[in-house]
C-alpha positions in Angstrom: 149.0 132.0 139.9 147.6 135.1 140.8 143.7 135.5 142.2 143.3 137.9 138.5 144.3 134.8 136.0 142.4 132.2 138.4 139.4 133.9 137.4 140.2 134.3 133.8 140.8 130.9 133.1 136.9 130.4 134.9 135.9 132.7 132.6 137.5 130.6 130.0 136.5 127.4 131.1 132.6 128.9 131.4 132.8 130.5 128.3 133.9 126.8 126.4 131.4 125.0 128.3 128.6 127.4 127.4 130.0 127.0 123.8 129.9 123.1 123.8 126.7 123.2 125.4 124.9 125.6 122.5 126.5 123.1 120.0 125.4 120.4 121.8 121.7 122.0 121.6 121.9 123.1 118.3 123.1 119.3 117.0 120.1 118.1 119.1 118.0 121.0 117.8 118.6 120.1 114.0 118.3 116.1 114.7 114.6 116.6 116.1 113.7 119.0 113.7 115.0 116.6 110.5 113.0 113.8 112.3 109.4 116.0 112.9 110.3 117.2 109.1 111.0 113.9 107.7 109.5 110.8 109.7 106.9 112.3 112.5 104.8 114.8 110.7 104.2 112.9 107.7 103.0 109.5 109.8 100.9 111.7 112.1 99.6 113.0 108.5 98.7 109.5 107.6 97.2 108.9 110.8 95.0 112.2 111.0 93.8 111.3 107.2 92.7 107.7 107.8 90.8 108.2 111.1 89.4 112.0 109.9 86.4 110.3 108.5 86.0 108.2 111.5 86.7 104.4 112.5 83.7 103.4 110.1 86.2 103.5 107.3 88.3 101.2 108.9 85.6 98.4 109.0 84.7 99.8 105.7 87.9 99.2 103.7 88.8 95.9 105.7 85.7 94.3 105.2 86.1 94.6 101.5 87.6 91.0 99.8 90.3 92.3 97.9 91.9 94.0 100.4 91.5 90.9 102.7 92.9 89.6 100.2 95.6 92.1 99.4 97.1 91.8 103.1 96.8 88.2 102.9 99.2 88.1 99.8 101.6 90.9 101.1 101.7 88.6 104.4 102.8 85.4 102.1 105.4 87.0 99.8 106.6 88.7 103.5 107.2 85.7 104.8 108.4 83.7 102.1 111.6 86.5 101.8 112.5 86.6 105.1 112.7 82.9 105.5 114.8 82.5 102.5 116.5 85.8 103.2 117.6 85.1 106.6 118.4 81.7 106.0 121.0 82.3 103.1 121.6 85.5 104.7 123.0 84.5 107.6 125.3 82.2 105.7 126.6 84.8 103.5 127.1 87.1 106.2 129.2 83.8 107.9 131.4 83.1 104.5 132.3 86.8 104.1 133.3 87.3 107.3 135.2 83.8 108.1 136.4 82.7 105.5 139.1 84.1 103.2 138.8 83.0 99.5 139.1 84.6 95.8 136.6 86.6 94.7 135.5 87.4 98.3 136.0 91.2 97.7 133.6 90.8 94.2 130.9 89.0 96.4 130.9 91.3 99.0 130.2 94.2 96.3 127.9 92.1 94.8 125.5 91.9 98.0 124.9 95.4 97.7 123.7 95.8 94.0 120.1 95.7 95.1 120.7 99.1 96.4 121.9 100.3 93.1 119.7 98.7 90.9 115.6 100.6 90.5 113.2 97.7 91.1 111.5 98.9 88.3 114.9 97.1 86.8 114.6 94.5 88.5 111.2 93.6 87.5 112.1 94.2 84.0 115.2 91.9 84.1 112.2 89.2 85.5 110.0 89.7 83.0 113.5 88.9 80.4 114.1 85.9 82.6 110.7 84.7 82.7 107.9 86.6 80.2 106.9 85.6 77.3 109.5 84.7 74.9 111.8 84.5 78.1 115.1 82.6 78.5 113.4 80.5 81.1 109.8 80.6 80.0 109.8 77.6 77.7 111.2 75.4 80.6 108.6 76.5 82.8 105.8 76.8 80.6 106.4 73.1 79.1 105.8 71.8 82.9 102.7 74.2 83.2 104.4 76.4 85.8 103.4 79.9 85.7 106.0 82.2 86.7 105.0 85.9 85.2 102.0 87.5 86.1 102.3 85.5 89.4 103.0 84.7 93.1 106.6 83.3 92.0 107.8 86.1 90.4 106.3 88.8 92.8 108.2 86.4 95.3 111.4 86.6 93.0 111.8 90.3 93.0 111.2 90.7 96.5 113.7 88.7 98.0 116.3 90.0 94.8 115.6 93.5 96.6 115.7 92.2 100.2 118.6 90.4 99.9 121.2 92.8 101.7 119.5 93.5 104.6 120.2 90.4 106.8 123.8 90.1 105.8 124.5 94.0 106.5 123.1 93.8 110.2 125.0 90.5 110.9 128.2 90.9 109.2 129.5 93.7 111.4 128.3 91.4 114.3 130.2 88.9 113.7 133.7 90.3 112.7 133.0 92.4 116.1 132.2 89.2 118.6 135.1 87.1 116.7 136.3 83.7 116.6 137.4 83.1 120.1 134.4 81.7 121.2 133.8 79.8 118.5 137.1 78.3 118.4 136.9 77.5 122.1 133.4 75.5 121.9 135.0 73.3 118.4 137.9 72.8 121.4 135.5 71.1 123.7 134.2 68.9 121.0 131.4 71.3 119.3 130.4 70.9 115.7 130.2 73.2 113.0 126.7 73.3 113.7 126.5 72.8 117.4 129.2 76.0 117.6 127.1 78.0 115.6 123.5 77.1 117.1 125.1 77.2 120.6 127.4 79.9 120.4 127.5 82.0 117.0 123.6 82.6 116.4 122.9 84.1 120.5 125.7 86.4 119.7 124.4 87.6 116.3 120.4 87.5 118.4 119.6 91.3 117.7 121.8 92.2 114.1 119.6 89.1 112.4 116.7 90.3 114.5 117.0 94.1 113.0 117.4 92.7 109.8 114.4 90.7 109.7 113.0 93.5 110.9 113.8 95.8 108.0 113.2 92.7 105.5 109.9 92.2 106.6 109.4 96.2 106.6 110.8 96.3 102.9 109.0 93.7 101.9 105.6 94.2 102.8 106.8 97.7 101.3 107.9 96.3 97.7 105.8 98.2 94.9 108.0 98.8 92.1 109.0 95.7 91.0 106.0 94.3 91.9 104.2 96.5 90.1 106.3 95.0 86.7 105.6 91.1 87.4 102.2 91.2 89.5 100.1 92.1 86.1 97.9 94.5 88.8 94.6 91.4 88.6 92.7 92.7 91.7 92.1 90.0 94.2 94.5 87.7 92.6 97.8 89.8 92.3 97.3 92.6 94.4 99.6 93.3 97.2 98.9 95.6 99.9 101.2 98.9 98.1 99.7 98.0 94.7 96.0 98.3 96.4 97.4 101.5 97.7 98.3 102.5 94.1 95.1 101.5 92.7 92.6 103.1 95.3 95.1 106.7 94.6 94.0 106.4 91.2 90.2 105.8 91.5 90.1 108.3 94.2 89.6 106.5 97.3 91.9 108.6 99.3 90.2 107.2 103.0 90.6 103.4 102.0 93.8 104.3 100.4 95.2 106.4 104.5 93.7 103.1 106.1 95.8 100.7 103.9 98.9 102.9 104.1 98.5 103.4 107.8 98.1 99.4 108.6 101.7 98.9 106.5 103.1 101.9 108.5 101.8 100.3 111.8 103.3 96.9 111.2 106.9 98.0 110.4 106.7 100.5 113.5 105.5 97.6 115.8 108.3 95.1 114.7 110.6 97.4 115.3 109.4 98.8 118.5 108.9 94.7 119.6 112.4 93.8 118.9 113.6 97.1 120.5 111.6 96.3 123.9 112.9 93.0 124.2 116.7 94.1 123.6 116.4 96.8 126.7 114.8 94.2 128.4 117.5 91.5 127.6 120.3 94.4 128.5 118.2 95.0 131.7 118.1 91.0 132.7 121.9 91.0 131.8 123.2 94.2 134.0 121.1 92.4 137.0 
């Protein structure tokens, strides 16, 4: 090859890396400007509007019962879904992806309808099951249990809408780590249960950790079905969002920042947490 075409094909090979690089940038350009567009401005918006007035307001607003009392409630209907989310969660995620029956490909469909349904649906199909003149009210109302217009049903509707998260971040999880290891512990003697506590859950460690994570986000997030079953009684049925709503309505933008800012803060840290300790596990592991 002559010393003319060598340095043609440089020029080639500089001109394509030049090109991949200026796509490379652009790509990187338009990722950080859809996240300072879409996720960073407006948080630093909430934060600049809650503290603007000062930290007084914080003290202010959380030294006020009902919105004590509003985190408290938004902390118990949290914790309620992801305990019964995670728990059936995890064994959903476990039948779909082991075990081969009819109807599998309906049920797997069916895990996903919370995504399609509004939960201002939601709380209206609740308010069918269980309002007055209800299906299920008489039954429940014969034994004194209040359902409507209540911690049960604010419970309901949250984990009807929280439902998919766990079993989306686990199920890929487990038809990527596969059986092998599974099958190899039941070899040696393992239970069901032993294989799965000893083997199956470390594996599936950070997808059911993720999607606690974005149950417990969604959750403490929850305002339009609430909103249906919750009846809106301050400082009995007010969660966290519906305080939000109410304070935007009366006015009270600085207590409303504060709340909205605390909720923001919480799902940022559990994500960040679970985040840290994954690097740090990856870290331990590459040592």
């Amino acid at each position: 090859m002559s010393e003319v075409a060598v340095r043609a094909a440089s020029r080639d090979a500089d001109r394509r890396r030049r090109h991949r690089r200026l796509v490379r940038g652009g790509v990187l350009g338009a990722c950080v400007v859809y996240l300072l567009a879409l996720l960073i401005l407006p948080l630093a918006g909430i934060v600049w509007a809650a503290l603007k007035p000062g930290l007084g307001v914080v003290r202010d607003t959380f030294s006020q019962a009902d919105v004590r009392h509003a985190f408290l409630l938004t902390a118990i209907i949290a914790v309620i879904t992801v305990t019964v989310t995670t728990f059936f969660g995890v064994i959903v995620a476990w039948v779909l992806v082991r075990q081969r029956f009819v109807g599998r490909g309906l049920l797997n469909a069916l895990v996903d309808l919370p995504f399609a349904l509004s939960p201002v649906t939601v709380g209206l199909a609740c308010v069918l099951l269980f309002g007055r003149g209800g299906w299920f009210e008489p039954f429940f109302a014969a034994r004194g249990i209040q359902i409507m217009w209540a911690l049960p049903a604010m419970v309901l509707v949250t984990i009807f809408i929280a439902i998919p998260f766990v079993i989306r971040e686990v199920q890929p999880v487990l038809e990527e780590v596969g059986t092998e290891e599974e099958d190899a512990a039941r070899t040696l003697g393992a239970s069901t249960i032993q294989s799965f506590m000893r083997v199956t859950l470390p594996n599936i460690r950070w997808g059911l950790l993720y999607g606690i994570a974005l149950t417990t986000a969604r959750s403490i997030g929850e305002i339009g079905a609430v909103l249906m079953v919750s009846g809106l009684i301050m400082g009995k049925t007010e969660t966290a969002p519906l305080l939000i709503f109410r304070l935007t309505e009366e006015r009270d933008w600085a207590e409303a920042w504060v709340v909205a800012l605390t909720l923001a803060a919480v799902s940022i840290v559990i994500l960040a947490t679970i985040e840290w300790f994954k690097h740090r596990s990856i870290r331990e592991d590459e040592a």
